[in-house]
C-alpha positions in Angstrom: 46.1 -5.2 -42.8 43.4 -4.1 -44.6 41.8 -7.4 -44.6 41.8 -7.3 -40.5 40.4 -3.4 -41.1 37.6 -4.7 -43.4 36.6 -7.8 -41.0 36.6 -5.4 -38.1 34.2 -3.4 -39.6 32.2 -6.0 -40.8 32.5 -7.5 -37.0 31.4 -3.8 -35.5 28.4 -3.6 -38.2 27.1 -7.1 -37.3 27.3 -6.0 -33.3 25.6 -2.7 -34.0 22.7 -4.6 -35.8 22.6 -7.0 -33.1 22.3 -4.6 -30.3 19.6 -2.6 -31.9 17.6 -5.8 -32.5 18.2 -6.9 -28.8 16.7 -3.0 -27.9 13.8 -3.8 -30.3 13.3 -6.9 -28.6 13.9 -5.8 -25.0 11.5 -3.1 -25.7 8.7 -4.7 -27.1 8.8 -7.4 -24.1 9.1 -4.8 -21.4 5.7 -3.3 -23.1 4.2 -6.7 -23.3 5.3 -7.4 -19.5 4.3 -4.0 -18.3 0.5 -4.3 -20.1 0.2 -7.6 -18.5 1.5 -6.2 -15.3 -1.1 -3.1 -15.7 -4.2 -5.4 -16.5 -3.6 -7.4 -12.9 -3.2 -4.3 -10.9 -6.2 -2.9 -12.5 -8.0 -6.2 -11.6 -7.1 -6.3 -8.3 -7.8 -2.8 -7.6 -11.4 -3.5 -9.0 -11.8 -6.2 -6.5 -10.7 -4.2 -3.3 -12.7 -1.5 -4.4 -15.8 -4.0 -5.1 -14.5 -5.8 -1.7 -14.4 -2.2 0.5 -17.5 -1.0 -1.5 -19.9 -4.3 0.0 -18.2 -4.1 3.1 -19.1 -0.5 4.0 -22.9 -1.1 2.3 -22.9 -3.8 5.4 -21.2 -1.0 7.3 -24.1 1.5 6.5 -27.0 -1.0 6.9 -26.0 -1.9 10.4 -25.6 1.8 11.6 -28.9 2.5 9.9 -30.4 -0.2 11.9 -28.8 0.8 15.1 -30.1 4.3 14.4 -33.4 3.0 13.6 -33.4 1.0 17.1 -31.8 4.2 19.1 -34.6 6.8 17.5 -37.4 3.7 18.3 -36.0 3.9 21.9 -35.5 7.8 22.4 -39.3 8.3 20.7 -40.6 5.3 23.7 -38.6 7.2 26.4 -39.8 10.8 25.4 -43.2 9.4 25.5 -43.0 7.9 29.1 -41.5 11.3 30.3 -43.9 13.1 28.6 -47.5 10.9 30.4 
C-alpha cells in the first residue's frame, strides 16, 4: 500500500512539473505570437496612415487648385462689374 502511495506521489509530482513546464511554454509562445501579431498591426497601421496621409495631400492640392481657379474667376468678374 505504501508502494501505490509512494508511486502516486511520484505520478502527481511528475504532473505538477509537467503542467508548469506546459505554462512556461504556453506563455512564452503566446508572447512570441502576440509581438509578432503587434509588429503587423503596427505595420499596417503605418501604411493606412501613410495611404490616408498622400491621399488627402492629393485631397488638398486639388481644393487649392479649385480655389485658386474660383478666386481667378471672382477677381475677372469683379473687374467687369466694376468697368
Amino acid at each position: 500500500d505504501s508502494g501505490n502511495r509512494s508511486m502516486n506521489t511520484n505520478f502527481a509530482r511528475l504532473i505538477g512539473e509537467m503542467d508548469a513546464e506546459l505554462r512556461i511554454e504556453l506563455t512564452s509562445r503566446v508572447r512570441l505570437l502576440t509581438a509578432e501579431l503587434r509588429g503587423e498591426l503596427l505595420r499596417e497601421v503605418a501604411l493606412r496612415v501613410g495611404d490616408a496621409e498622400a491621399k488627402s495631400s492629393v485631397v488638398e492640392i486639388n481644393m487649392d487648385s479649385k480655389i485658386q481657379r474660383f478666386t481667378s474667376e471672382l477677381s475677372s468678374r469683379l473687374n467687369r462689374l466694376q468697368t
